[in-house]
C-alpha positions in Angstrom: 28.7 107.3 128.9 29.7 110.6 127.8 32.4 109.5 125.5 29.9 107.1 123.9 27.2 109.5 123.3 29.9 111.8 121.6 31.1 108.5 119.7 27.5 108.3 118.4 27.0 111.9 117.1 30.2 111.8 115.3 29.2 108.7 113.5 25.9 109.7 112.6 27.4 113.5 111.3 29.9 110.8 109.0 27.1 109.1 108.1 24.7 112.0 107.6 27.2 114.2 105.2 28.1 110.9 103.5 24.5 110.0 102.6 24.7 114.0 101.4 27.3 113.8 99.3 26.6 113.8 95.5 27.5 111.9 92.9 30.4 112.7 90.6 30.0 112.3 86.5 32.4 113.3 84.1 31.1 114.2 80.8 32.3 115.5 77.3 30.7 117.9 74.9 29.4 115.5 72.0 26.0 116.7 70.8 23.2 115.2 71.0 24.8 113.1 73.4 25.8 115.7 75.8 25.9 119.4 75.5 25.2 122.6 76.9 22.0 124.2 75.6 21.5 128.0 76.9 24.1 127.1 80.2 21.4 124.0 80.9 22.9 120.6 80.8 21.7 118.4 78.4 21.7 115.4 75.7 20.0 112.0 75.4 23.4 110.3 77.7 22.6 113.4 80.1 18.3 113.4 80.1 18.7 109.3 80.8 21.2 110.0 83.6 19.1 112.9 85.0 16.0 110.2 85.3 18.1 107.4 86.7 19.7 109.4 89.3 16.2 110.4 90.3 15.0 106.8 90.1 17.6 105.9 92.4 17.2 108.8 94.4 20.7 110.1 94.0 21.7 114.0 93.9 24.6 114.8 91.3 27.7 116.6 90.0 28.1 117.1 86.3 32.2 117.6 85.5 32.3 118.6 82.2 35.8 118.8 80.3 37.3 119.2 77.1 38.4 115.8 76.0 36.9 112.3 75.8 40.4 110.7 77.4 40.3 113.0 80.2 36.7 112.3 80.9 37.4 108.2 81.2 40.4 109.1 83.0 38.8 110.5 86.0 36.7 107.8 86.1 40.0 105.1 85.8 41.4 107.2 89.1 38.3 107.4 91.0 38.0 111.2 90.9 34.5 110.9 89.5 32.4 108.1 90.2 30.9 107.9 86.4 31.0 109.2 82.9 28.3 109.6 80.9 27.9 110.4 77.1 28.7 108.3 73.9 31.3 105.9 75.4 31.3 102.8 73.3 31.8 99.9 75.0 34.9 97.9 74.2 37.3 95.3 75.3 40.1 97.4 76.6 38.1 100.0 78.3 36.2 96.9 79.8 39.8 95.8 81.1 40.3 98.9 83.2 36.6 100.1 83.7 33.1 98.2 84.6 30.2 99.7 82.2 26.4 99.5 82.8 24.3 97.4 80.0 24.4 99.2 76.9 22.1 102.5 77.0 22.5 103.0 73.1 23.5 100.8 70.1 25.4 102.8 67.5 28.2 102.0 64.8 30.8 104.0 62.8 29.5 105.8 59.6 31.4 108.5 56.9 30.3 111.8 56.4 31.3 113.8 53.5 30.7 117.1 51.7 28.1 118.0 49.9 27.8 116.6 46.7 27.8 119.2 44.3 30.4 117.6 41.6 28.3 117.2 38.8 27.7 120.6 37.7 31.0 122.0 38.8 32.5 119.0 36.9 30.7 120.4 33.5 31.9 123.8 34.4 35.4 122.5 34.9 35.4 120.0 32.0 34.5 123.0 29.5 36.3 125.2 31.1 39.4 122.9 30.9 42.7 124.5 28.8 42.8 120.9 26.8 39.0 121.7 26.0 38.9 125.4 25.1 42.4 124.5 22.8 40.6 122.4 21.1 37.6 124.7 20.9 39.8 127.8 19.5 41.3 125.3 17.3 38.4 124.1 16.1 36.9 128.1 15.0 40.6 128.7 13.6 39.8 125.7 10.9 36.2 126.4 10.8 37.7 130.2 10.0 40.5 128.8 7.4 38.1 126.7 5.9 35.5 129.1 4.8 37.9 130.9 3.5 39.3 128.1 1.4 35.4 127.9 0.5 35.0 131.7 -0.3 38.4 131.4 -3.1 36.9 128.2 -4.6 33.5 129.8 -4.9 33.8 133.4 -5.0 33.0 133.5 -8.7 30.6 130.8 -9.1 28.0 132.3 -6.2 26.8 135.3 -5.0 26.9 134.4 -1.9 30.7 134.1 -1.5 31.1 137.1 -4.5 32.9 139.9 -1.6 36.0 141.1 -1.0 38.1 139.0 1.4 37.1 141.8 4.3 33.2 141.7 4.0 33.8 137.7 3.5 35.0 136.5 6.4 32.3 136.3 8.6 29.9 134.9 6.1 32.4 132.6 5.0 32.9 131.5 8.5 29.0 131.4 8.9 28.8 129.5 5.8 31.5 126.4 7.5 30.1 126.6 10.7 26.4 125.7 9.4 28.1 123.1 7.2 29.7 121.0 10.0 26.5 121.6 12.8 23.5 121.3 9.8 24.7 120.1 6.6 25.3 123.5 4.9 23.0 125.3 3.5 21.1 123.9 0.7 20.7 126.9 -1.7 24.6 127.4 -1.1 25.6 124.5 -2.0 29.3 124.4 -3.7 29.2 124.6 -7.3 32.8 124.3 -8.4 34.2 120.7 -8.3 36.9 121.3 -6.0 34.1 123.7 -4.2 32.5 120.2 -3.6 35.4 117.6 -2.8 36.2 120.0 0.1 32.6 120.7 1.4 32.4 116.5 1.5 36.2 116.9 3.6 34.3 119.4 6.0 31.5 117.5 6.8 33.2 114.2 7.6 35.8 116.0 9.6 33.0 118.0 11.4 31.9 114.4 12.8 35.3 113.6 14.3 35.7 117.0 15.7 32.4 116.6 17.2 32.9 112.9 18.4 36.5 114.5 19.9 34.5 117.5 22.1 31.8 114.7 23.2 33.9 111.8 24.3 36.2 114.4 26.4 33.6 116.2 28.4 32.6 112.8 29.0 36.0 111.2 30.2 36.0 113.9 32.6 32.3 113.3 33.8 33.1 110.2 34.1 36.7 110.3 36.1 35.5 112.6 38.4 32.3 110.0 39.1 35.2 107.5 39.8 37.4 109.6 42.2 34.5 111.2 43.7 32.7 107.9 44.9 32.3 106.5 47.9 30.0 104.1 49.2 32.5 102.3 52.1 36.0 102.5 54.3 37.6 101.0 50.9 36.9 103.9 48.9 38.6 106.4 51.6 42.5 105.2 50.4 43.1 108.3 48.1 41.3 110.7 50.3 42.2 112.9 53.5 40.4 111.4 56.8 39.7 112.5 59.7 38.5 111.4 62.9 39.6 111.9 67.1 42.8 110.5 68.5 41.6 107.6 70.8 38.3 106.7 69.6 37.0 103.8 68.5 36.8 105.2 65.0 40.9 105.7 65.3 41.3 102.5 66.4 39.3 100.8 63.4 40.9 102.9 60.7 44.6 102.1 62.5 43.3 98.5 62.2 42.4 98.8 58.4 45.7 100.7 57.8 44.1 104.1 56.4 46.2 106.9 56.7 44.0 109.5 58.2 44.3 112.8 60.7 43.7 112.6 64.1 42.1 115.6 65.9 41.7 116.1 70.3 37.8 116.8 69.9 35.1 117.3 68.0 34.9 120.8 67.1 38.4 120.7 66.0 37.4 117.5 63.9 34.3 119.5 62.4 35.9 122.8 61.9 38.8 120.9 59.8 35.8 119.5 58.0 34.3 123.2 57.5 37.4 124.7 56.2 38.8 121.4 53.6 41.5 120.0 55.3 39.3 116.9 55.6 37.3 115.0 52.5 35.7 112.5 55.2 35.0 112.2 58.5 34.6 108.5 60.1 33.2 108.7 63.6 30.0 107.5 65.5 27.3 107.4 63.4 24.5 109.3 65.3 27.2 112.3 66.3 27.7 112.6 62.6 23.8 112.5 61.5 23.5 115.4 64.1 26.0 117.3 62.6 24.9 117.0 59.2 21.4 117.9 60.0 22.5 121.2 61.3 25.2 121.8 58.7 22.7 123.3 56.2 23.0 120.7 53.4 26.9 121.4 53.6 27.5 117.5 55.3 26.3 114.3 53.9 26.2 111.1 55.3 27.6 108.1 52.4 27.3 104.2 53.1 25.9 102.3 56.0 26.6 102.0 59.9 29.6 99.5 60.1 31.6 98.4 63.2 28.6 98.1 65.4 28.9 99.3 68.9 27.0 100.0 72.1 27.3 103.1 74.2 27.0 102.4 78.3 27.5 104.5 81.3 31.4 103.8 82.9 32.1 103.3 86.1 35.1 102.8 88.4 35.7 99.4 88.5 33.7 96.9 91.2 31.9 100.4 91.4 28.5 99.9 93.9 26.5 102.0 91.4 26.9 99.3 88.4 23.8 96.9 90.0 21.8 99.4 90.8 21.9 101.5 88.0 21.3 98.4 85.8 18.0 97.6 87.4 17.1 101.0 86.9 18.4 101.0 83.2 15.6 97.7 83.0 12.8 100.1 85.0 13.3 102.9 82.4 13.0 101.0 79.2 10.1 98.9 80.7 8.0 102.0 81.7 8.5 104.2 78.2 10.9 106.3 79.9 13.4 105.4 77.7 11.2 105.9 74.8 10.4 109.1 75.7 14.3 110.0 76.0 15.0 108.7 73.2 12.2 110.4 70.8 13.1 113.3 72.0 16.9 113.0 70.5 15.5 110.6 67.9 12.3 110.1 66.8 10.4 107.2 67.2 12.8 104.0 66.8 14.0 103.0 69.5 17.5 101.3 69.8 17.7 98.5 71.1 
């Protein structure tokens, strides 16, 4: 009898502390998905877990670490019984993992710099060494040719009646209103040959003109080109980046576009901040979270492609997957959800 009784307390002290025990999750910083906000655990992923463990009337422990492999690691070896954060569903993790129903439906989108290529392409277009050649060469004829002007005319004007010192800058003036206005009516050339090469000025004037126009435009419009992107197809010629082992990895290893891989995401945004990156392709809301808070330094270019869902993992044939689920259905029918997701948000929902 004694034996029993002390048989009985030891199985209800197992069963006590195992009740006790919390729940393990592994997590990974990816705002606003999860993150650490004045040491207080948060995120949408995180807020949603914090109202289903209370649903289910679970205690639990957050495990948070550096990279998203490790975090779906510990889960793969049982030494946490969930991750939670932005972990996108797919057929391989599937294969080696059970996952929840889908707690958020996102995709891959790019993200690039600011644009701020038209006026810096003006700038660099005048500023080119073709251009200002073709500028000083330009004011060297405009120069030669009022002089030409000044010894054709020199004795039939007043205007051009100086010695060659004191006529070189009104002669100058004098070729330079010629080819922007026509000349100057009361100046007009009087000498025959004064004439013939006033008619050469102006008609060269148009060309030289035409010549300037059509090559700050080329480079307007070359820069446009290069600098456009409005898809994955348009990201060939330019440095990507994204993290090793994502899904965003995987796709742009599927599509055969070179691109840098980084272990995490400040890594992947701080090689964004400094230029070693022209794009970024990654989860779509990560990306529009960044960009908000990058004060109009990140832009987000083209639609949400490769669409995805986001679920909560779980060691496979875990006991938590049912129960979790029917919370997951309690939540979204009593605005919980809603509420969660506003907050992170705004006001539409995913689905």
């Amino acid at each position: 009898m004694r034996s029993f009784i002390i048989s009985l307390f030891a199985l209800i002290s197992a069963a006590s502390g195992l009740a006790a025990q919390d729940i393990r999750i592994a997590t990974v910083t990816r705002p606003p998905f999860s993150l650490q906000i004045d040491g207080k655990e948060t995120g949408f992923s995180l807020d949603l877990w914090d109202e289903l463990a209370g649903d289910l009337g679970e205690t639990y422990e957050i495990v948070r670490v550096t990279e998203f492999r490790e975090m779906l690691r510990l889960v793969q070896e049982g030494e946490v019984d969930a991750a939670v954060a932005n972990i996108s569903i797919t057929a391989g993790r599937e294969s080696v993992m059970d996952f929840t129903q889908p707690i958020f439906e996102s995709g891959l989108q790019i993200m690039m710099h600011q644009d701020r290529s038209a006026s810096m392409t003006v700038l660099s277009a005048i500023l080119s060494s073709d251009l200002l050649v073709a500028v000083a060469f330009a004011f060297a004829l405009l120069f030669v040719g009022g002089l030409l002007m000044w010894l054709l005319e020199r004795k039939s004007q007043e205007y051009f009646d100086k010695p060659l010192k004191e006529a070189m800058f009104p002669s100058f003036w004098w070729a330079l209103n010629l080819v922007v206005n026509g000349g100057f009516e009361e100046r007009a050339p009087r000498t025959f040959l004064g004439r013939i090469f006033g008619v050469f000025l102006v008609v060269s004037s148009l060309f030289v003109v035409s010549v300037f126009v059509a090559k700050i435009t080329s480079a307007l419009t070359v820069d446009a080109i290069q600098n456009s992107v409005s898809s994955v197809h348009d990201l060939y010629d330019k440095r990507v980046g994204t993290i090793d082992g994502s899904t965003s990895s995987a796709f742009l290893q599927g599509q055969n576009l070179p691109f840098i891989g980084y272990p995490g995401l400040d890594e992947l945004t701080a090689g964004f901040e400094v230029g070693e990156l022209d794009a970024v392709v990654f989860d779509a809301p990560i990306l529009a979270y960044y960009a908000l808070r990058s004060g109009g330094e990140a832009r987000l270019v083209g639609p949400v492609f490769l669409r995805e869902n986001y679920g909560i993992a779980l060691q496979t044939g875990s006991p938590l997957a049912e129960r979790l689920n029917q919370s997951l259905l309690k939540l979204r029918e009593d605005g919980t959800y809603s509420r969660i997701y506003a907050d992170w948000f705004g006001n539409s929902v995913s689905r």
